[in-house]
N, C-alpha and C positions, 0 to 999 in steps of 0.2 A: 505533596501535590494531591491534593482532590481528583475525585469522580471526573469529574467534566471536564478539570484542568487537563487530566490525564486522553481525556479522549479529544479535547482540543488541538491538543499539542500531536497527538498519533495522526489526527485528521489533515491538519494544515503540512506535517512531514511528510505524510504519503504522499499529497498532492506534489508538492515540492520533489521529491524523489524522484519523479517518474525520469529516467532520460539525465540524472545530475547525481552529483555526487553526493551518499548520503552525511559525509561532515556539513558541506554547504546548506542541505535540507536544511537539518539539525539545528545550525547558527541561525537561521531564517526564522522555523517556524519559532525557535526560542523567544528570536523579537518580536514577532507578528503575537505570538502567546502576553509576554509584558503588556505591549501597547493594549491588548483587549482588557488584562484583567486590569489596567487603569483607568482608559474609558469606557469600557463594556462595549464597543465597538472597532471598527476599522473602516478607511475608507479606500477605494482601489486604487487612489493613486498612491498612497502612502505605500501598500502590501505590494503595488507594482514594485517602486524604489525601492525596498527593502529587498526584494527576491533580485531587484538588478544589482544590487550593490552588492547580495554574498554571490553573485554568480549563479542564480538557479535558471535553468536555461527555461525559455519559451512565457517568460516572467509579464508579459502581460494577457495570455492565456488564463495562467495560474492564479494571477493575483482577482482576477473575475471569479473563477472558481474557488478560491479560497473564501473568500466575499461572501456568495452564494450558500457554502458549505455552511459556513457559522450562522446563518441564519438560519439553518436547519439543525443547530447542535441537539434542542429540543427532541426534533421527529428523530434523532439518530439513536439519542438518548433512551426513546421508546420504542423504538427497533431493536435495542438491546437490550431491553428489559420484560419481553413479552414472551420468554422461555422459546424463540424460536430455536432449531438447530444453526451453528455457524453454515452450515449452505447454504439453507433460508435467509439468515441473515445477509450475507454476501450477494445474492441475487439482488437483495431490497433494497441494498446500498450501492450496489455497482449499476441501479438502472437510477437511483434518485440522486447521487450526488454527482454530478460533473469534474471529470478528471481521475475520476479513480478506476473507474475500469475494472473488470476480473480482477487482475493482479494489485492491484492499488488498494482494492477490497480487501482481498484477501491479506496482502500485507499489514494493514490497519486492523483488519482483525485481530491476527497474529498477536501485532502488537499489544493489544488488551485483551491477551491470554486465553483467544479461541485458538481450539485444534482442528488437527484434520481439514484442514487447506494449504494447498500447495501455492508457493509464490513462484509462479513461471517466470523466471525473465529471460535475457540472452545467455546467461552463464548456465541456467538448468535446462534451455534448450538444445545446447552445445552437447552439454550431458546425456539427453536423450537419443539424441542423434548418434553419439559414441556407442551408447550401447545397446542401439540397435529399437529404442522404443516408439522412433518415428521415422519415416524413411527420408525424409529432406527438412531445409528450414521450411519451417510453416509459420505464418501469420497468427496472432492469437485473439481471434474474434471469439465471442463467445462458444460456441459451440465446439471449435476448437479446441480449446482454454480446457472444456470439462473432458473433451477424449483426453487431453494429453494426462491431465490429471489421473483421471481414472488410470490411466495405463503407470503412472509415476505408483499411486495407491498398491498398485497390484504387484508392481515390481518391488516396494517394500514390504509387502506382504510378502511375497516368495523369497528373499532375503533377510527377513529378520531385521529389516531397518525401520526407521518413525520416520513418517511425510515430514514431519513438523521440524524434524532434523535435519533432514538429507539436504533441501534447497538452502540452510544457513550451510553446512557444511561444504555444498558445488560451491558456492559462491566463495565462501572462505578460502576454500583453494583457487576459483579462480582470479576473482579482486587483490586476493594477496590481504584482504580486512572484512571484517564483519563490525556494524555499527548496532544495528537493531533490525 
């Protein structure tokens, strides 16, 4: 798999993910990946049916923003190639691409091997909350999104753990799986 194949495929996953199972994602963006590199496009009703038919929830949402995204593989392409930090990067893409959000960002990141972002969801929130680094469930608007982080950063700092680790690892124990 190529460059772009590779960030094709992480882009149209994350979106898929949010809120769904990541095997479901996976099967989806899989298809939605074939049909582009055959016709070098997609149309939304197609990406709709596809994302209804593996079960990816909120499927005509997603399949607009999937749409969307790929027309931008370009600008994304050059987002990641301009020696920004993944911070930088993550702000640029969590305010241009629709559907990825903070954590959609940052998981996509992740995925094409930037560090040092935390992927917040319900399972690392939970976590938080257990040990004391936030005092209730909160919401994760952006600004949110970076206290929580910053305090998840510092907590593995003063334990001797990796950011990059820790939320596969909540997760791991709490899904009972880890996919990507």
């Amino acid at each position: 798999m190529n460059r772009e194949e590779r960030l094709l495929r992480e882009l149209v996953f994350c979106i898929c993910a949010a809120q769904t199972s990541p095997f479901k994602a996976d099967n989806a963006s899989q298809t939605i990946e074939n049909i582009w590199k055959k016709k070098g496009s997609v149309e939304v009703n197609e990406v709709c049916q596809i994302l209804k038919d593996f079960g990816v929830r909120f499927h005509n949402h997603k399949a607009l923003y999937i749409v969307e995204a790929l027309r931008c593989v370009g600008t994304i392409q050059n987002i990641l190639s301009n020696g920004m930090n993944p911070l930088e990067e993550r702000e640029i893409i969590a305010r241009k691409v629709k559907g990825l959000g903070m954590k959609g960002s940052s998981h996509f990141l992740r995925n094409l091997g930037r560090t040092g972002l935390a992927i917040i969801d319900r399972h690392v929130l939970r976590f938080c909350r257990i040990v004391k680094l936030i005092p209730r469930e909160m919401s994760l608007a952006r600004r949110t999104y970076l206290w929580i982080e910053e305090r998840l950063k510092n907590f593995c700092a003063t334990n001797g753990l990796n950011i990059d680790v820790l939320d596969g690892v909540i997760f791991l124990y709490s899904a009972g799986y880890f996919l990507k």
